[in-house]
C-alpha positions as CSV (number, residue, x, y, z in Angstrom):
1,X,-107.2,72.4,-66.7
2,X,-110.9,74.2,-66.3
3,X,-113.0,71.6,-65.3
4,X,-116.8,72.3,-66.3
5,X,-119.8,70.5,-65.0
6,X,-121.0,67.5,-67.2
7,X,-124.2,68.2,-69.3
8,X,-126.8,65.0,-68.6
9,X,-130.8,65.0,-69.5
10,X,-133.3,66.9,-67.9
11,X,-135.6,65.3,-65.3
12,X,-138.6,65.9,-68.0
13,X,-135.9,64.4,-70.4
14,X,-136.9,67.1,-73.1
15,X,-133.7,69.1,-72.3
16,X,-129.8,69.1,-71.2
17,X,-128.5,70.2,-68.3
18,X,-125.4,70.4,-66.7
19,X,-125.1,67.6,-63.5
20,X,-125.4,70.9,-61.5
21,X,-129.1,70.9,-62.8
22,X,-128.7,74.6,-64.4
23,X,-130.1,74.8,-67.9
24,X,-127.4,74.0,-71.2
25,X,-128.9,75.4,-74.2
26,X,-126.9,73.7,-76.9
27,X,-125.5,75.8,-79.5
28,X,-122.9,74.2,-81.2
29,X,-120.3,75.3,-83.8
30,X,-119.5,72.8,-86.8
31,X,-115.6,72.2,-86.8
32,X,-115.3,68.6,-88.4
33,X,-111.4,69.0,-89.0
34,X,-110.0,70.5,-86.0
35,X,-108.1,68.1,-84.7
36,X,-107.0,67.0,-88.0
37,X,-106.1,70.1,-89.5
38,X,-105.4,73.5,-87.5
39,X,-102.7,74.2,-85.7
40,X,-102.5,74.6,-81.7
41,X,-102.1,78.1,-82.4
42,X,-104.6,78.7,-85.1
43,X,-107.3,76.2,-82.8
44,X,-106.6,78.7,-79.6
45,X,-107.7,81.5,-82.6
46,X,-110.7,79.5,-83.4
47,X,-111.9,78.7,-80.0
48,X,-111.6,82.2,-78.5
49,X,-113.3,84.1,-81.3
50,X,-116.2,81.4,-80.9
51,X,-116.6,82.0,-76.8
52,X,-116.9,85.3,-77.9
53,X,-119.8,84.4,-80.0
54,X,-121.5,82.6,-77.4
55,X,-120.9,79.2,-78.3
56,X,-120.4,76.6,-75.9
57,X,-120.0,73.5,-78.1
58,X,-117.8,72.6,-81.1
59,X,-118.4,69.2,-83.3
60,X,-115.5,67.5,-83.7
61,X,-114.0,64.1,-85.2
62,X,-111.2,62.4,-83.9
63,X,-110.7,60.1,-86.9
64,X,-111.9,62.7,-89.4
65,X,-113.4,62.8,-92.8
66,X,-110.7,64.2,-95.1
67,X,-108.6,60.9,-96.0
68,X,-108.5,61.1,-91.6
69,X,-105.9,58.2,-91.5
70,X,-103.6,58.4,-94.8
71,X,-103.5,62.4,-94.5
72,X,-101.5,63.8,-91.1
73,X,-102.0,66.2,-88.6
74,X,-101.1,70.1,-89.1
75,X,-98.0,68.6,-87.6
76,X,-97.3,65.7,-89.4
77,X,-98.9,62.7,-87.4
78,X,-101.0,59.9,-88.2
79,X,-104.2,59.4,-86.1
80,X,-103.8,55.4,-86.2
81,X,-100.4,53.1,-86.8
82,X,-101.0,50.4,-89.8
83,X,-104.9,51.4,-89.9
84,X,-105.3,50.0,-86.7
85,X,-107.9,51.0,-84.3
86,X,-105.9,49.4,-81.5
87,X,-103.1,50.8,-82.0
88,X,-104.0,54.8,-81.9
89,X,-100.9,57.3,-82.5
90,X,-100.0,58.9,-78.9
91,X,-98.5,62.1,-80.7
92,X,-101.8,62.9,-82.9
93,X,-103.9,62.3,-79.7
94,X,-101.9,64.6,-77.8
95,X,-102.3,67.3,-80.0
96,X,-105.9,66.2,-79.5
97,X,-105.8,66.3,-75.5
98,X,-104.5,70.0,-75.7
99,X,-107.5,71.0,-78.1
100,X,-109.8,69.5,-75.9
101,X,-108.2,71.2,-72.9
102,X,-108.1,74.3,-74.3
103,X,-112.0,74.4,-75.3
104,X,-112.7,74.1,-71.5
105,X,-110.6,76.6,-70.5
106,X,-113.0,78.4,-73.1
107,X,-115.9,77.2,-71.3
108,X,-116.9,75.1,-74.6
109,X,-117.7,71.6,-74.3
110,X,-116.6,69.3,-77.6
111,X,-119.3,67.0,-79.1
112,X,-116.7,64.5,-80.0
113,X,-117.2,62.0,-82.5
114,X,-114.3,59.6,-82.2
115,X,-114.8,58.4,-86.0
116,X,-116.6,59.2,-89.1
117,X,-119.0,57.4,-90.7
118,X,-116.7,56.0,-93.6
119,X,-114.6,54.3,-91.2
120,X,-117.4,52.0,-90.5
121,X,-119.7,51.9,-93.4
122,X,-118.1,53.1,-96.5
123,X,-120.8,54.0,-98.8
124,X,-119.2,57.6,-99.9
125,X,-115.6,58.9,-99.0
126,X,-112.8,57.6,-99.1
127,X,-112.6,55.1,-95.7
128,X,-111.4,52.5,-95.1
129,X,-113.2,50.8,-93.1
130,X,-111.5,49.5,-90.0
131,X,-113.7,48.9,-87.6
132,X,-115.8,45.8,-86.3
133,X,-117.2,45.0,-83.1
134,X,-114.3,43.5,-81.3
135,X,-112.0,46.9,-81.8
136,X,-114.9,49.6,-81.9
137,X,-114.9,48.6,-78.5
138,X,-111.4,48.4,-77.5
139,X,-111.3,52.1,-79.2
140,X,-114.0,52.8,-77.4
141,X,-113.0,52.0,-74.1
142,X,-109.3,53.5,-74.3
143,X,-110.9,56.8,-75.5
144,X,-112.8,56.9,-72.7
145,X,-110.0,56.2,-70.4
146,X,-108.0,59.1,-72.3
147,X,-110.9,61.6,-71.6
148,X,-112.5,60.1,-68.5
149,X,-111.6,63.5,-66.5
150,X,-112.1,65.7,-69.5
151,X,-115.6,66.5,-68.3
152,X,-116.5,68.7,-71.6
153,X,-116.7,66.2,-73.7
154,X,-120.3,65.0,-74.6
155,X,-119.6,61.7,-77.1
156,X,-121.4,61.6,-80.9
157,X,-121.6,57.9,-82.3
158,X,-122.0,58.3,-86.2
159,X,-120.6,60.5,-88.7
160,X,-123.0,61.2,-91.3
161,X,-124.1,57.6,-92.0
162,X,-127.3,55.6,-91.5
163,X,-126.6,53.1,-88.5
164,X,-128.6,50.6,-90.7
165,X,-129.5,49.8,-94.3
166,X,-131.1,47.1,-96.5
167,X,-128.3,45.5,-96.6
168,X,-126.0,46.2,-93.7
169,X,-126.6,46.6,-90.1
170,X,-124.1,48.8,-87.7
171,X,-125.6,49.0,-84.7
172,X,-123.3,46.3,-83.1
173,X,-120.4,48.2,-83.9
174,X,-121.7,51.6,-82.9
175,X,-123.0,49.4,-79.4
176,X,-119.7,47.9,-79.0
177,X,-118.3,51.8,-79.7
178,X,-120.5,53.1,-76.7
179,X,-120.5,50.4,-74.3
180,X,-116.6,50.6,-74.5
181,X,-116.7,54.3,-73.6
182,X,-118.4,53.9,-71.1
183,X,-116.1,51.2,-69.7
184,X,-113.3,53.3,-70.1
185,X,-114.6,56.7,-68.4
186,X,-115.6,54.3,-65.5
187,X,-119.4,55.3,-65.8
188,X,-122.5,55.9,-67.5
189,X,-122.1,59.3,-69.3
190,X,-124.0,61.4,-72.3
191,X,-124.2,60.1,-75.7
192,X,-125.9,60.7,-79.0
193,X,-125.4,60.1,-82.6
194,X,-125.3,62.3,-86.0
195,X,-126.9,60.9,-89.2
196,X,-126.4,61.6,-92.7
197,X,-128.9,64.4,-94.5
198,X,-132.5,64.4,-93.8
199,X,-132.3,61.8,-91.4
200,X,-132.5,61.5,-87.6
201,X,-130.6,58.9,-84.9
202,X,-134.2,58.1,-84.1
203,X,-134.9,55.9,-87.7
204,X,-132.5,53.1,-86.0
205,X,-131.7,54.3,-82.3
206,X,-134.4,55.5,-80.8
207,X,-134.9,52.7,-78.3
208,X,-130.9,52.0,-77.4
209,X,-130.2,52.5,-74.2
210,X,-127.0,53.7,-75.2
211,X,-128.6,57.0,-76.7
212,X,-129.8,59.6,-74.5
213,X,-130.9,62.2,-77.2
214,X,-131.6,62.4,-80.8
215,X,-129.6,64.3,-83.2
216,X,-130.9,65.1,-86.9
217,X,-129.2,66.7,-90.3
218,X,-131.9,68.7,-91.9
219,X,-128.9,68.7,-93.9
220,X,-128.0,71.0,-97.2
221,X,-129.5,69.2,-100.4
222,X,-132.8,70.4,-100.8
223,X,-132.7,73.3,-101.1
224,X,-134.1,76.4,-99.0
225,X,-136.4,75.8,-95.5
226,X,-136.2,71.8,-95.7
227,X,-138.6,71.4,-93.1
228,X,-137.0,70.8,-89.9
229,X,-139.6,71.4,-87.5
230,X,-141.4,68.1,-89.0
231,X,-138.1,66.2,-87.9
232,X,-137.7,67.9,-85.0
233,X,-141.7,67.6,-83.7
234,X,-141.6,63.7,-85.0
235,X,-138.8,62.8,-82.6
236,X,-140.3,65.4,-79.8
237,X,-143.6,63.4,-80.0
238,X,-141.7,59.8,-79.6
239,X,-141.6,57.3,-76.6
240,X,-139.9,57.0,-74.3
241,X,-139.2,61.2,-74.6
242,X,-135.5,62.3,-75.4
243,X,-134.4,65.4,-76.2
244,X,-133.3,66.5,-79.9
245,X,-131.9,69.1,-81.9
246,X,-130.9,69.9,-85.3
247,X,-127.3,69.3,-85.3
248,X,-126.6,70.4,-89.3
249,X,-129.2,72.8,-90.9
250,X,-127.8,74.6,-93.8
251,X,-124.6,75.6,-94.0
252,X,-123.5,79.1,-94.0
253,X,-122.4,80.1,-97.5
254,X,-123.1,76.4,-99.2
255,X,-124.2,76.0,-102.3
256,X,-128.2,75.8,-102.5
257,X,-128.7,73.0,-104.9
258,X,-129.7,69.8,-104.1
259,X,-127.5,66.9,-102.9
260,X,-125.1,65.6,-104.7
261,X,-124.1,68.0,-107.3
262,X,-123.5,71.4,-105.9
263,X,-123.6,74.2,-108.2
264,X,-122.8,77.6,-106.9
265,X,-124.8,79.2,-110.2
266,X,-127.8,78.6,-108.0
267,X,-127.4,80.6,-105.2
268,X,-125.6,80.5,-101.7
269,X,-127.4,80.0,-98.2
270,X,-126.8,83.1,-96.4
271,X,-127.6,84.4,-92.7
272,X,-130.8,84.8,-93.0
273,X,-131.2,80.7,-94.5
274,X,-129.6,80.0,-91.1
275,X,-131.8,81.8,-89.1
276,X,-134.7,80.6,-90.8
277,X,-134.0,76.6,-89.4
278,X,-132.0,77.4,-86.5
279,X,-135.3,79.2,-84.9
280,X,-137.3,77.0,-86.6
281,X,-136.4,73.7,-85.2
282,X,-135.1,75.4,-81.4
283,X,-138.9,76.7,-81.4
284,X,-140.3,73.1,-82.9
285,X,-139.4,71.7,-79.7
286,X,-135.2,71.5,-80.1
287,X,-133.1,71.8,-77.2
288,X,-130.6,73.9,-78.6
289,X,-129.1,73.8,-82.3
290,X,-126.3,73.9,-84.1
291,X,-124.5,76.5,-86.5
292,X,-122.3,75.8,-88.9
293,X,-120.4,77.4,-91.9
294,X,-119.4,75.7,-95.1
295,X,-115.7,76.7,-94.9
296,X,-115.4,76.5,-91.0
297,X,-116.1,73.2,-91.0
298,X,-113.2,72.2,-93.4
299,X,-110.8,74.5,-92.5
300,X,-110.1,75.3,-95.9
301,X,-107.4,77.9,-96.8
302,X,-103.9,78.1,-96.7
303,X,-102.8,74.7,-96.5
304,X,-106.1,73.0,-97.8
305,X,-108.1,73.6,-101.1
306,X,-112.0,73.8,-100.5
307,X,-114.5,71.6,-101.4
308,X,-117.9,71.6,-102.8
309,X,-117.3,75.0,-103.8
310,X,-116.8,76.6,-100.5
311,X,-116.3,80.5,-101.2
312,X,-113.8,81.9,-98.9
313,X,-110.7,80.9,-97.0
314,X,-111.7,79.8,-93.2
315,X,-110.3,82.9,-91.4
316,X,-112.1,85.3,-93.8
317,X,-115.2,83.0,-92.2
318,X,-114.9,83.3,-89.4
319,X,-117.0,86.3,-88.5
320,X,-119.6,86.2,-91.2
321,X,-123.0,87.3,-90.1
322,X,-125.0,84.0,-89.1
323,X,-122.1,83.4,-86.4
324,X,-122.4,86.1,-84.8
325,X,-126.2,86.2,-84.7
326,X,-126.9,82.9,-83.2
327,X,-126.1,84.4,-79.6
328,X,-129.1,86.4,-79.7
329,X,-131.3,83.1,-80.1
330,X,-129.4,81.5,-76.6
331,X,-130.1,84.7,-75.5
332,X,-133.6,84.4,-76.1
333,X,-134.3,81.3,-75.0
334,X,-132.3,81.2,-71.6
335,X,-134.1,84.5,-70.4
336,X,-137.2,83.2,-70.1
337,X,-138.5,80.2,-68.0
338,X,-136.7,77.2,-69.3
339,X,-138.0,74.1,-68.3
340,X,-141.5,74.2,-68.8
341,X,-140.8,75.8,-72.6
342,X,-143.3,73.6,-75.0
343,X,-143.8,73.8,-78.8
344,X,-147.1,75.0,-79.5
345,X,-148.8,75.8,-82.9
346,X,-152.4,76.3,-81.7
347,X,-151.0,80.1,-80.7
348,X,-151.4,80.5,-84.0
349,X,-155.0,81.2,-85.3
350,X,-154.4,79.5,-88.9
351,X,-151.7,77.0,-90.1
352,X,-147.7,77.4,-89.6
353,X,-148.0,78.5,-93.7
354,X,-146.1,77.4,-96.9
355,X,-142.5,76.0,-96.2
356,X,-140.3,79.0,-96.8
357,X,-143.0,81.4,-94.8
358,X,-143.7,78.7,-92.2
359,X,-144.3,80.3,-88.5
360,X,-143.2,78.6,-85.6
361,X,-144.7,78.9,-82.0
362,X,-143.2,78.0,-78.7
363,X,-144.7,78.5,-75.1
364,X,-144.7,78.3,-71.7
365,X,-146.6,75.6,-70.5
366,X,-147.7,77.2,-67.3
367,X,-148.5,80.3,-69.5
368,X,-146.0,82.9,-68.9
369,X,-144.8,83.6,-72.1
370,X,-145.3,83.0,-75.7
371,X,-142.8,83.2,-78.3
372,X,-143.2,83.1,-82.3
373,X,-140.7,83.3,-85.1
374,X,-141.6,85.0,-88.5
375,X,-139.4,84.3,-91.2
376,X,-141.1,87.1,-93.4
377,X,-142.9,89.9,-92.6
378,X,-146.1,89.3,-92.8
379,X,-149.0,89.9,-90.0
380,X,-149.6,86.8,-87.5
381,X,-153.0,86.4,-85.8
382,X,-152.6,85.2,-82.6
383,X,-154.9,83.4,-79.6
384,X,-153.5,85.0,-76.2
385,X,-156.3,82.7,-73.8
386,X,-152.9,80.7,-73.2
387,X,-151.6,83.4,-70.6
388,X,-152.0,82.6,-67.2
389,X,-152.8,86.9,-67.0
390,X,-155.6,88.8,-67.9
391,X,-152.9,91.1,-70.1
392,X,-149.9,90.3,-71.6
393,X,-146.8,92.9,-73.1
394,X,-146.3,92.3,-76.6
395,X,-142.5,93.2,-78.8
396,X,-140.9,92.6,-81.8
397,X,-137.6,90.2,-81.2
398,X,-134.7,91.1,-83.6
399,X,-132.8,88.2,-84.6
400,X,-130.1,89.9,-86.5
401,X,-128.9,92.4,-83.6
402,X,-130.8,91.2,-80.4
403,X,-132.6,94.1,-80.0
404,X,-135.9,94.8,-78.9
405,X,-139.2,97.0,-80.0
406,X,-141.9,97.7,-77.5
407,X,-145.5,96.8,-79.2
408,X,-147.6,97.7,-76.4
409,X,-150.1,95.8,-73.9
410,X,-153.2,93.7,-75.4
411,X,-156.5,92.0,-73.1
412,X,-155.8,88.1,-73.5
413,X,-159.7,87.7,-73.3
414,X,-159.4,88.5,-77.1
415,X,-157.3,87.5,-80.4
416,X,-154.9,90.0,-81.8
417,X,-152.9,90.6,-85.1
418,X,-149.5,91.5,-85.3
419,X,-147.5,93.4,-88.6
420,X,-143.9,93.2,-87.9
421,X,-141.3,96.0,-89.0
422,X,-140.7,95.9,-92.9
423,X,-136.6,95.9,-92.0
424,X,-136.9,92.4,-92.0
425,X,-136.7,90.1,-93.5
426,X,-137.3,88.0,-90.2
427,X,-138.6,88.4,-86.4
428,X,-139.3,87.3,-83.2
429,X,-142.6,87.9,-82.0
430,X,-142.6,88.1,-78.1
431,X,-145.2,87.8,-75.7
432,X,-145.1,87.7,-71.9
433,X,-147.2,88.5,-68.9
434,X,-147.7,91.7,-66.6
């Protein structure tokens, strides 16, 4: 089994890193239903097509969303005997183990959620509910003996549910979830938790000791550039300072209407919808982001009808364009100095602009380099007194290939304005010292 290095915080505790100390941009790939519906095969398909991509996490759900305990395995298995959260099926979790193995051996680490949300607080799906404090921790605890060598495995609490409402307050449950992970690993290690839509971990977790980073949904349901960089700067400017990142912005090919009713007459999210908030929120002040598409997630095809009007079976999906353009954003980031990255807005010499035109600006603090994202193509004025230079080399970033076009070299004793190519629709303005 590969063994990888496991991701912790950041000494500035605005980023993850691995326990090596090297830099882990996140950049995650939404695959709910793994466990529970592919194939070893079809999951070794999966994983090596997304390494190729430059992922290096998958989301995943142990006890998953689809009816997760009354519908089995690709192979026929149950993920719990009688409903019981003490009495876990060895055959579905070793189906499980090899999944997990083989993402390492991929170099991709699995953000593992080791329930959804309905299994806990009902509210939508179909549940049950089967856990309470007592077992959450006994589950807990003997899925983090399981895994406690599996050092690729970074644990999500949650599943697209509030930990807390008017009426009804989780947090035991999900404490009793944690603190029994840890117990069963046989130390402290990295956890977080994923919300439902428009919501962060931070409403109800912030202060837990338990959580060591926030996670948010910008979500689907509101149609086109739902502001995440407001999420993502709220939680960036909280105490004490955790990292966060957008860990579902819209879906690739999902229907664009708002939440609940999704009606495809209204339009699909496509690549460049992705781009839009994946930048966006990284350049807010996210330490990495996640990707996902709306029929990847569900693993919808030959064996399982699509829901929510997903367009296309999984494996015809799998290489759509967003995918395969998220790379160039890791790329982008990790070439440049990574710790001392900083969100900055006052680059800009007017406002970030309406939402779906809203500019984003991220910087080196010690004034190295300057990065800002351009959803359309329209000119950007720009203060360049940040730059720790009397010149700095400006280019155009493209997010759709990766490729880059010289500008040229401007004074940064002045402002300057910059038109970006009309082949847009999007770009990546970059600008670093001589």
């Amino acid at each position: 089994m590969t063994t990888l290095p496991r991701i912790t915080v950041s000494e500035n505790h605005r980023f993850l890193v691995s326990e090596t100390g090297e830099p882990f941009f996140w950049l995650a790939d939404t695959d709910w239903e793994i466990f529970h519906r592919l194939t070893i095969e079809e999951a070794e398909f999966f994983l090596k097509n997304r390494q190729g991509k430059g992922f290096n996490v998958i989301q995943a759900v142990a006890l998953a969303e689809f009816d997760g305990l009354h519908t089995p395995n690709a192979y026929g298995e149950y993920a719990l005997i009688d409903d019981d959260p003490t009495r876990p099926n060895e055959a579905y979790f070793r189906h499980m183990d090899a999944v997990i193995r083989m993402a390492a051996d991929h170099g991709i680490y699995v953000a593992l959620l080791p329930t959804w949300g309905d299994k806990v607080a009902h509210m939508w799906g179909v549940g049950p509910i089967v856990f309470n404090e007592e077992n959450a921790r006994t589950y807990g605890r003997w899925l983090g003996e399981r895994y406690r060598s599996n050092t690729n495995i970074i644990w999500v609490l949650g599943g697209d549910r509030p930990a807390f409402t008017d009426t009804h307050d989780y947090r035991p449950i999900w404490r009793a979830m944690a603190a029994g992970i840890d117990e069963g690993v046989g130390q402290r290690v990295i956890k977080t938790y994923h919300p439902s839509g428009r919501q962060s971990s931070s409403q109800w977790l912030h202060e837990e000791a338990w959580l060591d980073f926030n996670m948010m949904q910008s979500g689907h349901g509101s149609g086109r550039s739902t502001p995440t960089w407001e999420m993502i700067t709220h939680d960036y400017n909280l105490k004490p300072t955790k990292p966060v990142l957008d860990a579902e912005p819209n879906y690739e090919d999902h229907p664009i209407s708002p939440w609940p009713t999704w009606n495809p007459e209204n339009g699909y999210f496509r690549a460049e919808d992705v781009r839009r908030q994946c930048y966006r929120s990284v350049f807010a002040g996210g330490c990495g982001v996640t990707y996902g598409h709306h029929t990847m997630w569900q693993f919808s095809g030959e064996r399982y009808e699509p829901i929510n009007h997903a367009d296309r079976p999984w494996k015809d999906a799998i290489d759509r364009p967003a995918a395969g353009q998220m790379i160039h954003l890791r790329r982008l980031i990790e070439s440049r100095s990574y710790f001392t990255r900083i969100p900055d807005q006052s680059v800009l010499l007017s406002d970030g602009g309406e939402r779906g035109e809203y500019r984003t600006a991220t910087r080196d603090s010690k004034g190295s380099y300057a990065l800002i994202y351009l959803p359309t193509p329209h000119a950007v004025g720009v203060r360049l007194d940040w730059a720790a230079s009397p010149t700095v080399r400006a280019a155009w970033y493209n997010p759709r290939s990766g490729e880059t076009q010289a500008i040229g070299q401007f004074s940064t004793a002045a402002t300057a304005t910059f038109t970006p190519p009309v082949d847009g629709p999007d770009w990546v303005l970059t600008l670093d010292v001589v």
